[in-house]
N, CA, C and O atoms as a CHARMM CRD file, in Angstrom:
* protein
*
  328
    1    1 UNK  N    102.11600  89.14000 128.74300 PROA 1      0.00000
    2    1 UNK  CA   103.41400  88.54600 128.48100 PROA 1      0.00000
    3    1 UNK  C    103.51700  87.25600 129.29600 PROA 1      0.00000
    4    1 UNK  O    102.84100  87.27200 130.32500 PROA 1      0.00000
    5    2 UNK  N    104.14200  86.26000 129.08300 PROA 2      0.00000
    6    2 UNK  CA   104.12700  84.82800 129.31400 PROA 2      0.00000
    7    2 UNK  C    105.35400  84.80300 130.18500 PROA 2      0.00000
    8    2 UNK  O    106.36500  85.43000 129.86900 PROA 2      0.00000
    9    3 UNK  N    105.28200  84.20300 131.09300 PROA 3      0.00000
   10    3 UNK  CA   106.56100  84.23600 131.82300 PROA 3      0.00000
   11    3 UNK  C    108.08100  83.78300 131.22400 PROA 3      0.00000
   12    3 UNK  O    109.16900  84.31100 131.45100 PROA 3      0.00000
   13    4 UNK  N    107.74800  82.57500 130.34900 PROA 4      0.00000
   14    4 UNK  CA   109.01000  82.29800 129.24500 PROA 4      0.00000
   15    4 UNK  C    109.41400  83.34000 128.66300 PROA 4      0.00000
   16    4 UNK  O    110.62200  83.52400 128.51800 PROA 4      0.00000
   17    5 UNK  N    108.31500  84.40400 128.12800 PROA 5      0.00000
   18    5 UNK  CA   109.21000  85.33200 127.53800 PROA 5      0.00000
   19    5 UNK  C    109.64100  86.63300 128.23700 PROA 5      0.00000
   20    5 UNK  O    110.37700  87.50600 127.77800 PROA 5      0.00000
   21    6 UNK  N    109.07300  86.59400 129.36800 PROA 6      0.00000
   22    6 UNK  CA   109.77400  87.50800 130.28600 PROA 6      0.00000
   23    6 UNK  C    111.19500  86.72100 131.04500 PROA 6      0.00000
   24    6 UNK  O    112.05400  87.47400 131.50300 PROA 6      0.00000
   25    7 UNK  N    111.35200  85.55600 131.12900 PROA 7      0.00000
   26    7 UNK  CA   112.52500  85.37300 131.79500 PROA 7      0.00000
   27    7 UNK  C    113.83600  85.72900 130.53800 PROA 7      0.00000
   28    7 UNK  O    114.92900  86.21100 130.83500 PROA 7      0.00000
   29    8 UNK  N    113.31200  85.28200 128.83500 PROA 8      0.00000
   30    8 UNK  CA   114.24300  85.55400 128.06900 PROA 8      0.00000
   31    8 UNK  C    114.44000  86.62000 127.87100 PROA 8      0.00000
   32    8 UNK  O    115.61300  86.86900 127.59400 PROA 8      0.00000
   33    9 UNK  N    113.40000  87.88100 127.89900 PROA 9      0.00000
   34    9 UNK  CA   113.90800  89.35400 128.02900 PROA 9      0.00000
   35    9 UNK  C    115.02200  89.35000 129.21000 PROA 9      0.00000
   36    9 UNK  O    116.20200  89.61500 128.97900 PROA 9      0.00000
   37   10 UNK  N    114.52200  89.01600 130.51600 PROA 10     0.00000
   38   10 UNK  CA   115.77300  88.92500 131.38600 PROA 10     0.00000
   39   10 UNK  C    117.02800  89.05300 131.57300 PROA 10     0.00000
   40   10 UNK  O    117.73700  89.92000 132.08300 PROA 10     0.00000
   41   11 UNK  N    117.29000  87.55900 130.83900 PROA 11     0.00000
   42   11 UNK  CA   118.46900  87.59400 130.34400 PROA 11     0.00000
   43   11 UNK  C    119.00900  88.01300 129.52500 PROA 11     0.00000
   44   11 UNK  O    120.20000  88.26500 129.71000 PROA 11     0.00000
   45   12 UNK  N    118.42400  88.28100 128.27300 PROA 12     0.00000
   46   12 UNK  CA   118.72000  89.03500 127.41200 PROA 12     0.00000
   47   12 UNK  C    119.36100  90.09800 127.74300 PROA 12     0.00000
   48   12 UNK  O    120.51000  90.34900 127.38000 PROA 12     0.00000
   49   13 UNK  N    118.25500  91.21300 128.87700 PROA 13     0.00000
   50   13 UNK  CA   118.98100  91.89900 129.19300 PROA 13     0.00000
   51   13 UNK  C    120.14700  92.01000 130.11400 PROA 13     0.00000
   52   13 UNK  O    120.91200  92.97400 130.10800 PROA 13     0.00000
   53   14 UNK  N    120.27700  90.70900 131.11500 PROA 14     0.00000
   54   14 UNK  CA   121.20500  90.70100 131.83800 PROA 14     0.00000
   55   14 UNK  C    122.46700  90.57500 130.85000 PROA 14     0.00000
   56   14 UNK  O    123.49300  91.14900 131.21500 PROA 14     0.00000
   57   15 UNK  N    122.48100  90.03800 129.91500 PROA 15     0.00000
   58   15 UNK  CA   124.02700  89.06300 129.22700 PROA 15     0.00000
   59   15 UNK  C    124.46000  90.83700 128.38500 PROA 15     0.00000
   60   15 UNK  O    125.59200  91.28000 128.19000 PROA 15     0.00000
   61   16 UNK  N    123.16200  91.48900 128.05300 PROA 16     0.00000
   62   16 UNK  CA   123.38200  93.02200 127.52100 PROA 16     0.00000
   63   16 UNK  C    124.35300  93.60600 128.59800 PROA 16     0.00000
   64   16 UNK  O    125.51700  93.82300 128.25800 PROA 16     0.00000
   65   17 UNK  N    123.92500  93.89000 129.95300 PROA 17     0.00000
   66   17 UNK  CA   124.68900  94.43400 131.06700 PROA 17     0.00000
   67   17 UNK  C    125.84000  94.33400 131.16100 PROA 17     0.00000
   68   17 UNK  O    126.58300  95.27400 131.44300 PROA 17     0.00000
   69   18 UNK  N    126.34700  92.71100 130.85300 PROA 18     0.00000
   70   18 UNK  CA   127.58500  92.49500 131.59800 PROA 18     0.00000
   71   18 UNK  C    128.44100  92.46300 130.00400 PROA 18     0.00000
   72   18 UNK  O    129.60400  92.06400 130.05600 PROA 18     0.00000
   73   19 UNK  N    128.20300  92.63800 129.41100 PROA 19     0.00000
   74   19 UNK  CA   128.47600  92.89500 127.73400 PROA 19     0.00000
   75   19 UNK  C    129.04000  94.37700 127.80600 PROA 19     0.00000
   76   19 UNK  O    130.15400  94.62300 127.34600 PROA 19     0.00000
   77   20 UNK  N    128.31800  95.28100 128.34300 PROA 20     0.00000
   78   20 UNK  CA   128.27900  96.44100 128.32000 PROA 20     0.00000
   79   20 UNK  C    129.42400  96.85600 129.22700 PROA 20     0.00000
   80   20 UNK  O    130.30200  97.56400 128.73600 PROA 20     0.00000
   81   21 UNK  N    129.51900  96.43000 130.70100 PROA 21     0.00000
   82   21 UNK  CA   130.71600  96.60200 131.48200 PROA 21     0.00000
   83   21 UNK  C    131.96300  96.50200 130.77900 PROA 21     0.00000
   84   21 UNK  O    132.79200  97.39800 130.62300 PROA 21     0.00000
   85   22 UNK  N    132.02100  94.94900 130.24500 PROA 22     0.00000
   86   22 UNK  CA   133.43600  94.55100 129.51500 PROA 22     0.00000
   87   22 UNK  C    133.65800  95.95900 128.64100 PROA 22     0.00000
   88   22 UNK  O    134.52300  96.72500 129.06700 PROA 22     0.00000
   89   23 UNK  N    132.99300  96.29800 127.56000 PROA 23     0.00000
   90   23 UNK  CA   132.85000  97.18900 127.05100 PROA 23     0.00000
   91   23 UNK  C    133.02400  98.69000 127.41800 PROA 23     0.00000
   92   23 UNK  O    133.46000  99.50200 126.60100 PROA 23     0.00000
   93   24 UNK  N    132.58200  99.09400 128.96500 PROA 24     0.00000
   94   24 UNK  CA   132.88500  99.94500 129.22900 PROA 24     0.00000
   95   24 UNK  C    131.40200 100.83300 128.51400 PROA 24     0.00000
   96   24 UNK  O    131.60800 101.95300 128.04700 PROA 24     0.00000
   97   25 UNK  N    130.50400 100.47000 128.49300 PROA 25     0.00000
   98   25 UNK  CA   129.52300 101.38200 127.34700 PROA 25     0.00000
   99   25 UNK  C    128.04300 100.99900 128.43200 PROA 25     0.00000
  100   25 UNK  O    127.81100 100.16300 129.30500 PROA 25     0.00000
  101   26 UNK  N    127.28400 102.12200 127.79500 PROA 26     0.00000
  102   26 UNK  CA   126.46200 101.97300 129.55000 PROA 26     0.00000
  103   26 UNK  C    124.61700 101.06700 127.87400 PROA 26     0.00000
  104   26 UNK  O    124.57100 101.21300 126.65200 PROA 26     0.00000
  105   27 UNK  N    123.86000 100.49300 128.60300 PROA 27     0.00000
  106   27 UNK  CA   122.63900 100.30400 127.77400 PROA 27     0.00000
  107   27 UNK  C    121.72900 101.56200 127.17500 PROA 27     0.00000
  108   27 UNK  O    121.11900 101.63200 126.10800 PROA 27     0.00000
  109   28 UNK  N    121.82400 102.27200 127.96500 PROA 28     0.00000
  110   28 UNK  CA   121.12200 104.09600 127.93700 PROA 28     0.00000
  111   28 UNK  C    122.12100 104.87700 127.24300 PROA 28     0.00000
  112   28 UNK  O    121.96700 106.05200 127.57900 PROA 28     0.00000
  113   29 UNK  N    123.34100 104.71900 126.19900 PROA 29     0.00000
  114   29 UNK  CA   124.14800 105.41800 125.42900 PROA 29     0.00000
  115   29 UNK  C    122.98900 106.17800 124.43900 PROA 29     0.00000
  116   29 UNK  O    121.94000 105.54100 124.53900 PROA 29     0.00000
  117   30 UNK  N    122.92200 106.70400 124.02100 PROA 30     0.00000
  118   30 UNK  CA   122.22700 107.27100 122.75400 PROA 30     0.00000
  119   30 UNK  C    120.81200 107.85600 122.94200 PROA 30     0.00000
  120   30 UNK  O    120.34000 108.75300 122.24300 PROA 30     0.00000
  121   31 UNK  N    120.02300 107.07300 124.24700 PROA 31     0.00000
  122   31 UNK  CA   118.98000 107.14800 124.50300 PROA 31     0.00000
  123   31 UNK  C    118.13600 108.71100 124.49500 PROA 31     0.00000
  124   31 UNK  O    118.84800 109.26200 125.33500 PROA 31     0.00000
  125   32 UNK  N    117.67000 109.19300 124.32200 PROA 32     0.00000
  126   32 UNK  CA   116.90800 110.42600 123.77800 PROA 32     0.00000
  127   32 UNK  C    115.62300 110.46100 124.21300 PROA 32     0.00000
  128   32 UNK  O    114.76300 110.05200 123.43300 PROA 32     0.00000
  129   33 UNK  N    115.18700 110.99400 125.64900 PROA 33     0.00000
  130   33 UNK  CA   113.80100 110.99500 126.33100 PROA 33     0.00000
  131   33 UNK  C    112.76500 111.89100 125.69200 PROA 33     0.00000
  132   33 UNK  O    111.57700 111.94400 126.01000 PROA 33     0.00000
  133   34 UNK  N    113.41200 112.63100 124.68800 PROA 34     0.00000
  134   34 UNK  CA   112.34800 113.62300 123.89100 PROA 34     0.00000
  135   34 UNK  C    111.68300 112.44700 122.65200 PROA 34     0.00000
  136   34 UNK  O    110.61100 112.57800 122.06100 PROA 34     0.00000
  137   35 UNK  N    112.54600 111.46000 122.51600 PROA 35     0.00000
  138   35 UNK  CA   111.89500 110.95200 121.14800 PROA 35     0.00000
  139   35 UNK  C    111.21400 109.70000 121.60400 PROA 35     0.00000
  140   35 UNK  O    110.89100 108.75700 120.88100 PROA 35     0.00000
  141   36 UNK  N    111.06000 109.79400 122.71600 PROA 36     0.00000
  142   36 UNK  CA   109.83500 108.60300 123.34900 PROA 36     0.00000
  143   36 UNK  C    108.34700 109.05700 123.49300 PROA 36     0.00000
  144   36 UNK  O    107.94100 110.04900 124.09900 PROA 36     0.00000
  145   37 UNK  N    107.59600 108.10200 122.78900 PROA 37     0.00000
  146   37 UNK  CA   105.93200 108.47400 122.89100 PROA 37     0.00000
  147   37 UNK  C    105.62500 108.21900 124.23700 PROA 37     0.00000
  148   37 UNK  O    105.81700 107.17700 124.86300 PROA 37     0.00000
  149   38 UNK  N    104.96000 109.63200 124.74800 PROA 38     0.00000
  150   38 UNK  CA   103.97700 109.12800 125.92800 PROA 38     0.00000
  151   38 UNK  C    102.91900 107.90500 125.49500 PROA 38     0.00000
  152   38 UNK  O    102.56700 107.31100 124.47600 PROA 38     0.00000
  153   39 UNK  N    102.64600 107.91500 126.91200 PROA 39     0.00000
  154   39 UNK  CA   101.42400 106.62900 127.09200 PROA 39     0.00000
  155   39 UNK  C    100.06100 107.04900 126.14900 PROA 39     0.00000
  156   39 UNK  O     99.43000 106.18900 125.53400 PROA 39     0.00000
  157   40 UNK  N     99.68400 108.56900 126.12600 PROA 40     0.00000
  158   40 UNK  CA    98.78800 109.10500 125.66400 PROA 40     0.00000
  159   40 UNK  C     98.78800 109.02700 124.68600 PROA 40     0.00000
  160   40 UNK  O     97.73600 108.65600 124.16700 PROA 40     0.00000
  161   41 UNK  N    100.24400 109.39400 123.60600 PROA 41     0.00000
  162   41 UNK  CA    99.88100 109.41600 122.40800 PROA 41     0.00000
  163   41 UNK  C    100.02000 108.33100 121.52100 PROA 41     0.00000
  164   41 UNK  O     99.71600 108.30100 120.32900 PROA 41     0.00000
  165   42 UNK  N    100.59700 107.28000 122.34500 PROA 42     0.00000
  166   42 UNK  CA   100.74200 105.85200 122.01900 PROA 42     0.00000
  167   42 UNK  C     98.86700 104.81300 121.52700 PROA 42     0.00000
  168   42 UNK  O     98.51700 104.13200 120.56300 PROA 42     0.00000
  169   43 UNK  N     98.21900 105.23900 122.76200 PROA 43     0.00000
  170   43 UNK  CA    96.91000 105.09200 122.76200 PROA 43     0.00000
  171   43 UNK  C     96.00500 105.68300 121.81000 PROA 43     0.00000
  172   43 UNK  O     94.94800 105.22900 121.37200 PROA 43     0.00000
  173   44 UNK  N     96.62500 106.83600 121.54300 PROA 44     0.00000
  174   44 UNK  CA    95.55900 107.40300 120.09100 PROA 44     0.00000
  175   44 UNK  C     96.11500 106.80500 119.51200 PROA 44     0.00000
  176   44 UNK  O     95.43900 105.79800 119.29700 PROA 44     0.00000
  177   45 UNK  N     97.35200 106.71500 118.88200 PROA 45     0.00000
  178   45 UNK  CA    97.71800 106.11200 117.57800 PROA 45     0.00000
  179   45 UNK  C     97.10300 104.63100 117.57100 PROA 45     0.00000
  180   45 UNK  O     96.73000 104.15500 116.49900 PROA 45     0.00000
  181   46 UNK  N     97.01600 104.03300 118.54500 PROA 46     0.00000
  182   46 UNK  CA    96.07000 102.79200 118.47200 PROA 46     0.00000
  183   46 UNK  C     94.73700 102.92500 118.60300 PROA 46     0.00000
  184   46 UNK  O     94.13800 102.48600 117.62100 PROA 46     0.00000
  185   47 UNK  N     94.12400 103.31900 119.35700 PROA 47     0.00000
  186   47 UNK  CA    92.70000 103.95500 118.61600 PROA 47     0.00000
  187   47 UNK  C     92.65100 104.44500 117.43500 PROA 47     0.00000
  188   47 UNK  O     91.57000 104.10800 116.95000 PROA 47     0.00000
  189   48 UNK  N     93.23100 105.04700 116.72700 PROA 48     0.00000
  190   48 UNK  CA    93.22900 105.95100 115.11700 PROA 48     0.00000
  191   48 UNK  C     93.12500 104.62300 114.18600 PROA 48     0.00000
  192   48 UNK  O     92.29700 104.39400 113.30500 PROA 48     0.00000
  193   49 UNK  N     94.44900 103.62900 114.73700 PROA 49     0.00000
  194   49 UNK  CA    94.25200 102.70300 113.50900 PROA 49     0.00000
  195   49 UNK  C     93.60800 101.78200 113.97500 PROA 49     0.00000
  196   49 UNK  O     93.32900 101.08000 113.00300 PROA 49     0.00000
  197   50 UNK  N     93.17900 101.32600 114.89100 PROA 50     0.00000
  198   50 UNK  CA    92.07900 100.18100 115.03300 PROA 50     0.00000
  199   50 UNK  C     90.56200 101.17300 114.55000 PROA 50     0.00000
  200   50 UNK  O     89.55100 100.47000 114.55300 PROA 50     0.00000
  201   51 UNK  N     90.34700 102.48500 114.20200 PROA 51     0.00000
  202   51 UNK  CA    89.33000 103.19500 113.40200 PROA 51     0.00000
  203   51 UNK  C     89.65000 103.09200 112.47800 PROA 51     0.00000
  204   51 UNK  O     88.55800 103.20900 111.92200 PROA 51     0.00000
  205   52 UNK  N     90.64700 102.88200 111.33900 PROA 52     0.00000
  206   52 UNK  CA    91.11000 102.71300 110.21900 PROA 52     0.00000
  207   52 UNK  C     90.64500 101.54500 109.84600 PROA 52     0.00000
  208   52 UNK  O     89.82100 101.31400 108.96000 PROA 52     0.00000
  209   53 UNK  N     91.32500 100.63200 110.71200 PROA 53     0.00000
  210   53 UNK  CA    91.09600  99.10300 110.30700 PROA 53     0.00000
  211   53 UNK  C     89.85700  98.83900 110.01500 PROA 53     0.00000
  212   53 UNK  O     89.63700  98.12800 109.03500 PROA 53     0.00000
  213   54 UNK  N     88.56500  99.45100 110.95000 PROA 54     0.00000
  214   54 UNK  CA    87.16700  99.12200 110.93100 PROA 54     0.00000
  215   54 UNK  C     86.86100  99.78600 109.30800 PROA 54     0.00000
  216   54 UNK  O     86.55600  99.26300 108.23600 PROA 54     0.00000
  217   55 UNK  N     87.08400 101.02900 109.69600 PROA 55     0.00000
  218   55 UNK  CA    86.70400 101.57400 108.33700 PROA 55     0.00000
  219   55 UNK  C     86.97900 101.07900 107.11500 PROA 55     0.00000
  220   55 UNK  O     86.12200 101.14000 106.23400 PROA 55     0.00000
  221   56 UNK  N     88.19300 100.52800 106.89000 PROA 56     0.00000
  222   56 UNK  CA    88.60400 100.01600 105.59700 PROA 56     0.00000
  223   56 UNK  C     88.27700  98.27800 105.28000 PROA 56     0.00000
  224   56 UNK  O     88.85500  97.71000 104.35400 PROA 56     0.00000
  225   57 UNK  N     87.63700  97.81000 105.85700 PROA 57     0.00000
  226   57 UNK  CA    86.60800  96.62700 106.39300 PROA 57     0.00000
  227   57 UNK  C     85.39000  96.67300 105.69900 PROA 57     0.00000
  228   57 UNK  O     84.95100  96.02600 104.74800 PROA 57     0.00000
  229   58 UNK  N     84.72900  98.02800 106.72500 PROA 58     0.00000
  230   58 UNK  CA    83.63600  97.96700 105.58500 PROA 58     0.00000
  231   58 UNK  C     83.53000  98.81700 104.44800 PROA 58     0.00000
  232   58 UNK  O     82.46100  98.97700 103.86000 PROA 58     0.00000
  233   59 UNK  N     85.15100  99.65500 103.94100 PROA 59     0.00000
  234   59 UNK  CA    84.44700 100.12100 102.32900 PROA 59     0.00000
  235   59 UNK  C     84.75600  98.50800 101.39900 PROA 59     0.00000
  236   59 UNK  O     84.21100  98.10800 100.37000 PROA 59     0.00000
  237   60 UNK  N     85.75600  97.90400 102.18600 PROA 60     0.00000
  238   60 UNK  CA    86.39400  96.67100 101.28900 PROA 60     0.00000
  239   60 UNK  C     84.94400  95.78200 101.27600 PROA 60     0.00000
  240   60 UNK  O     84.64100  95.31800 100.17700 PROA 60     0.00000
  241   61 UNK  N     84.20200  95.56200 102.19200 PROA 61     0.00000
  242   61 UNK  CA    82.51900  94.87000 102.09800 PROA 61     0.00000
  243   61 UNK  C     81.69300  95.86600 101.59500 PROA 61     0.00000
  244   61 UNK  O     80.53800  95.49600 101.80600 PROA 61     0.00000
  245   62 UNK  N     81.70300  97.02000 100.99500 PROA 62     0.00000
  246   62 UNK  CA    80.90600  97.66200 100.26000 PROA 62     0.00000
  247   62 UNK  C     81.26600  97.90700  98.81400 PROA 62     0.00000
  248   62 UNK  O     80.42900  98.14000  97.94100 PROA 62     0.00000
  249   63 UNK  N     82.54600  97.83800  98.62400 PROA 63     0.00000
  250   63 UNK  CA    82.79000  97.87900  97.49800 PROA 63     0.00000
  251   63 UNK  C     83.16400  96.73900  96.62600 PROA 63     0.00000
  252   63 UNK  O     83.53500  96.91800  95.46500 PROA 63     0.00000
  253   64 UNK  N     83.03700  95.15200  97.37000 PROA 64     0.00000
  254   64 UNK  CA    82.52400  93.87300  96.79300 PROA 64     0.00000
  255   64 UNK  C     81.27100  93.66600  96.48100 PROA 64     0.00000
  256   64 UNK  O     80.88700  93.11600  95.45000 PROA 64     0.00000
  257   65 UNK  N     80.46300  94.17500  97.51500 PROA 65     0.00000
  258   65 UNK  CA    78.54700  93.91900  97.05600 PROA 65     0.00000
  259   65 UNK  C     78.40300  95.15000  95.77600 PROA 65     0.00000
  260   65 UNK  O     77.47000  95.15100  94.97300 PROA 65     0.00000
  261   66 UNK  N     79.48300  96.13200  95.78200 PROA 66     0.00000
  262   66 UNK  CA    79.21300  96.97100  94.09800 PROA 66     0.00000
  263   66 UNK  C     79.18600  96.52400  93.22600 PROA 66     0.00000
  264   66 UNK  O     78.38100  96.75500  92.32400 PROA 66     0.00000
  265   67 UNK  N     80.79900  95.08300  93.22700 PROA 67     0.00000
  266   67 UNK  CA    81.02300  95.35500  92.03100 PROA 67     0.00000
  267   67 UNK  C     80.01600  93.97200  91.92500 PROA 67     0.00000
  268   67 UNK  O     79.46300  93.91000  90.82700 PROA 67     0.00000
  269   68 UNK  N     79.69200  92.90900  92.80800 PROA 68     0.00000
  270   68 UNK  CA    79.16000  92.18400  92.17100 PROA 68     0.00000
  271   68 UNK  C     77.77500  92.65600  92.27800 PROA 68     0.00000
  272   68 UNK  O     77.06500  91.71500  92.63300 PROA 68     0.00000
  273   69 UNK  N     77.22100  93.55700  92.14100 PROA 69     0.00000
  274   69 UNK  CA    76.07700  94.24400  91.88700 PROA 69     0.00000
  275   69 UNK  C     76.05100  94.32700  89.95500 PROA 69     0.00000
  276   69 UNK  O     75.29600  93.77500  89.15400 PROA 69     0.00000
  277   70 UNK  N     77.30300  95.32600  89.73200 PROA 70     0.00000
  278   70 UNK  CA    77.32500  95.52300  88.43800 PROA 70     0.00000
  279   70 UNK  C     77.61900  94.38000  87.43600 PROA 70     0.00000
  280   70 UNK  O     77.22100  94.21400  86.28300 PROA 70     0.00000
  281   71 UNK  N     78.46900  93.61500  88.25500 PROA 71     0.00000
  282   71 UNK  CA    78.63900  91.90700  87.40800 PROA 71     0.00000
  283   71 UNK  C     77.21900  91.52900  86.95900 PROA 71     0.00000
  284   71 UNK  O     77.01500  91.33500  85.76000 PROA 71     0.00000
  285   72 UNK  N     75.95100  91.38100  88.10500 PROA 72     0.00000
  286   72 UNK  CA    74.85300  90.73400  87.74200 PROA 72     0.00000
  287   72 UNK  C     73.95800  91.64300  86.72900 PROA 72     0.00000
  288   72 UNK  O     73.08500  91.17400  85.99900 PROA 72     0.00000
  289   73 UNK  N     74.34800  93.14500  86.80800 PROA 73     0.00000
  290   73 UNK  CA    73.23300  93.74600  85.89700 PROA 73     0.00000
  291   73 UNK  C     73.92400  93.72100  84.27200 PROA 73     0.00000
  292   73 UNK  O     73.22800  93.50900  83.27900 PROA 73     0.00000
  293   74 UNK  N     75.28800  93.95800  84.22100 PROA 74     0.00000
  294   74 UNK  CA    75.55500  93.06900  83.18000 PROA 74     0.00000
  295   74 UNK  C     75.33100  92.02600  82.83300 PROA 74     0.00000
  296   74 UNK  O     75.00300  91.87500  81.65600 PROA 74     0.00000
  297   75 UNK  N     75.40300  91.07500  83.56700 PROA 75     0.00000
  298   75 UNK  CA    74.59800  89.70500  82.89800 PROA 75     0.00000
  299   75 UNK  C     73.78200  89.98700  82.40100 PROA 75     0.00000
  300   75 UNK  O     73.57300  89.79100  81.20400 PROA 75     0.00000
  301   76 UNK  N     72.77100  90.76600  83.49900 PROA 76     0.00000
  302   76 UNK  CA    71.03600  90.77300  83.01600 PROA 76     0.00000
  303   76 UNK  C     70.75600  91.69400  81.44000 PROA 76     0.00000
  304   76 UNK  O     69.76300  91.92700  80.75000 PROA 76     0.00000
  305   77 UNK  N     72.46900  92.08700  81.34800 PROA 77     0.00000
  306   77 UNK  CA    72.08800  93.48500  80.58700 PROA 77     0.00000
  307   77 UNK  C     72.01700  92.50900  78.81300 PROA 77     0.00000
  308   77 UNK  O     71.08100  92.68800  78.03400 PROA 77     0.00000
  309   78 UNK  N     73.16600  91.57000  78.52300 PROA 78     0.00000
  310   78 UNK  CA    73.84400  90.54900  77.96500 PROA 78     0.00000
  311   78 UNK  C     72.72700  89.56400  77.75700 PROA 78     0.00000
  312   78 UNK  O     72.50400  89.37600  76.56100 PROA 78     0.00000
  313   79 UNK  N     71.83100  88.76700  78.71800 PROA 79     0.00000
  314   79 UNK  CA    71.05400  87.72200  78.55400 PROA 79     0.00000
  315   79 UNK  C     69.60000  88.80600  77.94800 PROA 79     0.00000
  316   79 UNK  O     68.81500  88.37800  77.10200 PROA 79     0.00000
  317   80 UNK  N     69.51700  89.72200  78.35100 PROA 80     0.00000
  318   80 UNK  CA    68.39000  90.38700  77.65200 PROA 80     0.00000
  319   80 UNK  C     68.64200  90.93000  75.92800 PROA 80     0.00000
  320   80 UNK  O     67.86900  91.28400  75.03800 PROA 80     0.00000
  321   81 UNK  N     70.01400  90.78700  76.02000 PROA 81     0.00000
  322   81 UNK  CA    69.99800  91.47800  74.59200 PROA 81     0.00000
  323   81 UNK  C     69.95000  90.04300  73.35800 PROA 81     0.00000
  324   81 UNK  O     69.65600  90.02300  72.16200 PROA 81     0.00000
  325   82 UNK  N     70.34300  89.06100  74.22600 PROA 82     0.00000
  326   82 UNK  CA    70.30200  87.67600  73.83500 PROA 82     0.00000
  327   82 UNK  C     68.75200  87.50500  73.23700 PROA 82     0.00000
  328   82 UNK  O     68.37400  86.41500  72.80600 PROA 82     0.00000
């Protein structure tokens, strides 16, 4: 994170705070510690799809050298019947 955008989180969250006083309403209203991902399972889910991503990479480069596989034996199939 870049310090510009950590000073605008900052404030962001500071101008949230004093928003919240006037208001009378706290930033942690609603907040729900059961429906937060641990660190752990945050990390598989990014491992899982950076394995996805690879995988679907190379069926998408295997299944271009197919089809233009079958493009050329049609040709060959077409210029031979020629």
């Amino acid at each position: 994170m870049t310090f510009m955008s950590h000073m605008k989180k900052e404030s962001t969250r500071k101008a949230f705070d004093k928003q919240s006083k006037v208001n009378g309403t706290s930033r942690y209203e609603g907040y729900d510690p059961s429906k937060v991902k641990t660190d752990f399972e945050e990390l598989k889910r990014l491992r899982n799809k950076k394995k996805n991503r690879t995988w679907n990479l190379l069926k998408a480069i295997f299944l271009s050298l197919a089809f233009i596989l079958v493009i050329f034996m049609l040709l060959n199939l077409f210029i031979g019947i020629l």
